[in-house]
N, C-alpha and C positions, 0 to 999 in steps of 0.2 A: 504494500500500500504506500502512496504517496502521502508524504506530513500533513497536508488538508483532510484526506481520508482516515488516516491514521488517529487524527486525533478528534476526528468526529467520531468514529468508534471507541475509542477510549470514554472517552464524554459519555458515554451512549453504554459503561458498562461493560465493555468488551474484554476479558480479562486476557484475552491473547493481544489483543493490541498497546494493550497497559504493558504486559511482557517484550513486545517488539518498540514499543517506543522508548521504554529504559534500555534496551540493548544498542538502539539507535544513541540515547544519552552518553552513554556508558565508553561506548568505542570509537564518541564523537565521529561520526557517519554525518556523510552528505545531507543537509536538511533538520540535523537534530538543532536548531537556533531557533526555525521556524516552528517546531514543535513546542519548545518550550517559549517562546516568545506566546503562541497562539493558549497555551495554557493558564498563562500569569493569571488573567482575569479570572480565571475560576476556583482560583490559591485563595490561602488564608483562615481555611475552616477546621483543617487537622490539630490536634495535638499531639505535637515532636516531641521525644522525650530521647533522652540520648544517654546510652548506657556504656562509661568505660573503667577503666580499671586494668591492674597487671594481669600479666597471664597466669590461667589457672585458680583466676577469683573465682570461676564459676557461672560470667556473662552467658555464657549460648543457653545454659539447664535455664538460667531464672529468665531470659527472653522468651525462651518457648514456656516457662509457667507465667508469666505476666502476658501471654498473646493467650492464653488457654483461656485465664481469668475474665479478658475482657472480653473474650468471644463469649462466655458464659452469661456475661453483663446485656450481651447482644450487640456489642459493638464491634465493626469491622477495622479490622487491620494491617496495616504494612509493615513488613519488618524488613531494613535493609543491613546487612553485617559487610562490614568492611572487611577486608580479608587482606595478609599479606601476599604481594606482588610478586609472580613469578618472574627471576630474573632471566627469563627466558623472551616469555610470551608478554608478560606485562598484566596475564591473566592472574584470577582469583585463585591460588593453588590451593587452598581448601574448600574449593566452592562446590564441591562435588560430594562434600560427607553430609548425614544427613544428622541436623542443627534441630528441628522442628517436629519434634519426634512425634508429641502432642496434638500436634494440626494438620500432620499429611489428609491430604482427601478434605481437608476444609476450602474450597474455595473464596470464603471471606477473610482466608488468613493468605495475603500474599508476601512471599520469602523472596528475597534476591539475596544472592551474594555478591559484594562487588571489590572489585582490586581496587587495594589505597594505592596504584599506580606511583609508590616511594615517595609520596606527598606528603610535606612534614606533618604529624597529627594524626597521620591513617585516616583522613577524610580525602579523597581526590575531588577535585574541581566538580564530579558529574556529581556529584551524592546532593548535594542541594537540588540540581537537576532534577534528580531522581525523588527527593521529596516531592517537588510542586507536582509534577506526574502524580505520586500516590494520592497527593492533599485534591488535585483536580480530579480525580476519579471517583473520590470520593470516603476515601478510608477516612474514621473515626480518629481514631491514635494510630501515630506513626514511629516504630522503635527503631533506632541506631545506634548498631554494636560497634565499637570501636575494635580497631587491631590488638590494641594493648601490648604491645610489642615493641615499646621504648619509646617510640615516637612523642615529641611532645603534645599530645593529646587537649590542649588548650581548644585547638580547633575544633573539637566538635562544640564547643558553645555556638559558634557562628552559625550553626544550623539546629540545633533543638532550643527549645523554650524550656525545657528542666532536663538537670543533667545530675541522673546518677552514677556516682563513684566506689563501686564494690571494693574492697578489702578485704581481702581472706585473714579468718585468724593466726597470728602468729607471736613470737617474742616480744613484737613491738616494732622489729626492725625496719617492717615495709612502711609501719605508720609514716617512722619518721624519715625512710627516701620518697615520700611524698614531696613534689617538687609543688612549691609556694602557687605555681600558677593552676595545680589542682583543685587545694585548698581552694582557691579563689572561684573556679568555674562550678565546683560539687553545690546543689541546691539539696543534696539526699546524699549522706553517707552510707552506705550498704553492708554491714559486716556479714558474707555470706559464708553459709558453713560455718554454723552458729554452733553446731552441736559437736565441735572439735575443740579440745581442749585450748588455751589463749583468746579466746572470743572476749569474753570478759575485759582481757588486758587491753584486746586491741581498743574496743570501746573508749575504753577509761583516756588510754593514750588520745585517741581521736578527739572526745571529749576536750581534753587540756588543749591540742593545737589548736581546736577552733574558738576556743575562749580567748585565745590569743589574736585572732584573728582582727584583724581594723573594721567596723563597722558603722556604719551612719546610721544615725535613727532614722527607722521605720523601713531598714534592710529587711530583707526577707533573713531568717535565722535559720541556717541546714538543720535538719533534722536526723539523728541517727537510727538505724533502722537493723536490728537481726534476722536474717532469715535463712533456712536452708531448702535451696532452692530443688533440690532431691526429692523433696514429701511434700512440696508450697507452702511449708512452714514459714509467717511472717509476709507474705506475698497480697495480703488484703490489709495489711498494715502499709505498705509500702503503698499499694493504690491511692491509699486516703490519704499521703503524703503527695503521690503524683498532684491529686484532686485541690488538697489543699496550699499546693503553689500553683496550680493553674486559674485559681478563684482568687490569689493576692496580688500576682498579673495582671488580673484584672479589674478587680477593684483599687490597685493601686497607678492604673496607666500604664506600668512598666512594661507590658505586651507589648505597648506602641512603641516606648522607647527602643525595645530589643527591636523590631518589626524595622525601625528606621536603621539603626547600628549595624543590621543585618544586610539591609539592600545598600546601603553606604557602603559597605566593604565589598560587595559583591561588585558593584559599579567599576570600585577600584581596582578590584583584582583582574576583572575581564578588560582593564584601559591599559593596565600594564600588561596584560598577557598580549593582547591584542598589537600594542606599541613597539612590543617585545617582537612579535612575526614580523612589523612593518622594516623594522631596524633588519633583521637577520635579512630580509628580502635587498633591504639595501646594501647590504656587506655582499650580498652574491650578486648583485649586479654590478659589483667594479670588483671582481675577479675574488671573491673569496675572502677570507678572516687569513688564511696564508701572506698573501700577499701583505697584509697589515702586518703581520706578525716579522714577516721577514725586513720589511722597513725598519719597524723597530730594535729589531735586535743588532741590524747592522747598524744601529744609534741615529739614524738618518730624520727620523721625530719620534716622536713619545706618545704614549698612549692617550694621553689627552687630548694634543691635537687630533690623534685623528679620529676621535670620540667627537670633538667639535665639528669636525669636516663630515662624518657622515650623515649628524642630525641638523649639518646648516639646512638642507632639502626643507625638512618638517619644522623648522624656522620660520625658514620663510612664507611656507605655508600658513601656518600662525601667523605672521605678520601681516599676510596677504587680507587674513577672514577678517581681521583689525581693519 
């Protein structure tokens, strides 16, 4: 199907076309701009909730009992898990095991896997993509799994509206390699695998950093939460924590605020990506990044001149629309 077709069938329910236009997103294909440009208008109804944490928290068990819960509640879901990047293909190299054990054969539960294409944060550029897709077709809550794989993980604030932080019980020690810009993005501390010996500690620990923590009156306050996500122990507590920062959100404005911060950065990012083609295209039209490169080494001029010389072009242009 062509992107005008494609996403009239999406619109319309189509859950094979929901799958072919996140595959279009995803592997940035011919027309997927038109796609998501033509979806915007129908964005903004979902609730993102964005779940990261170290490996071996436990993420994929409690996404598939947190997609089981709300399909119980009656609401429909998407769930997108980021996956680390095969340094081959560029592909999801775990996207083939099965995560969603709970919901196979549910149709109103839709699963993707998608590669963090080495992007720092384990979010690649399409996963926002890929939200407005799920948000315009209509899913309820929308879950994302983060890689949890070192990356700094900050990033997924830029695309969920609550962001839970799992911690597996342990000494203490993972508490405290919690890197400051975690603590900052966590709206839900998750201690998961609650029923393994250090739960407690870790609590208490987590408890003290976030007291520590700089806050302005009338912050939203994280919440810590137990659960083992094995039996959904603790997983209807956690909802009412989802529910209950998505209702402070809202009664406090800060939806909008995010909503703004979030197309803000998005603008940005796709002006420097974009700016970023327009330069490469111009380094290959006067023989290559070689050629620069063999200039300079034979000291003939310096990386800045000719940093200046290839964007006098888009200069002038700017000066020209002046």
């Amino acid at each position: 199907m062509e992107p005008p077709e494609l996403v009239s069938a999406l619109l319309d329910g189509k859950h094979r076309a929901l799958a072919r236009a996140i595959t279009k997103i995803e592997n940035r294909s011919e027309g997927y701009r038109d796609i998501v440009a033509a979806l915007h208008e129908h964005t903004g109804h979902a609730d993102v909730i964005g779940i990261t944490g170290s490996p071996g928290a436990g993420k994929s068990t409690l996404v598939d009992k947190l997609a089981a819960e709300y399909r119980d509640r009656g609401l429909t879901v998407g769930v997108i898990a980021v996956d680390p990047s095969s340094p081959f293909s560029g592909g999801a190299v775990l996207g083939d095991r099965i995560r969603m054990g709970s919901n196979v054969g549910d149709m109103d539960v839709f699963f993707r896997s998608m590669s963090a294409r080495g992007t720092l944060g384990g979010l690649s550029t399409a996963t926002s993509d890929a939200v407005k897709a799920l948000d315009a077709f209509g899913k309820d809550k929308i879950l994302i799994e983060t890689v949890g794989a070192g990356q700094n993980e900050v990033d997924v604030v830029k695309t969920a509206d609550t962001v839970a932080v799992l911690v597996p019980p342990s000494s203490g020690d993972d508490v405290q390699m919690l890197k400051a810009g975690i603590l900052e993005i966590g709206d839900v501390f998750v201690v998961n695998k609650a029923d393994l010996a250090g739960s407690d500690k870790t609590v208490q620990e987590l408890r003290g950093m976030l007291e520590m923590r700089d806050r302005a009156d009338g912050d939203w306050e994280p919440d810590i939460v137990e659960t083992v996500a094995n039996t959904g122990e603790g997983v209807d507590d956690l909802l009412s924590v989802f529910d209950a920062h998505a209702d402070w959100l809202d009664d406090t404005g800060k939806r909008d605020d995010i909503e703004r911060k979030r197309y803000a950065e998005e603008i940005r990012t796709l002006l420097r990506n974009d700016a970023g083609a327009l330069v490469e295209a111009e380094i290959e039209r006067r023989d290559g990044m070689d050629e620069f490169v063999d200039a300079v080494v034979a000291r003939e001029t310096d990386p800045y001149t000719i940093a200046d010389d290839v964007l006098e072009p888009f200069r002038d242009a700017v000066r020209h629309n002046d």
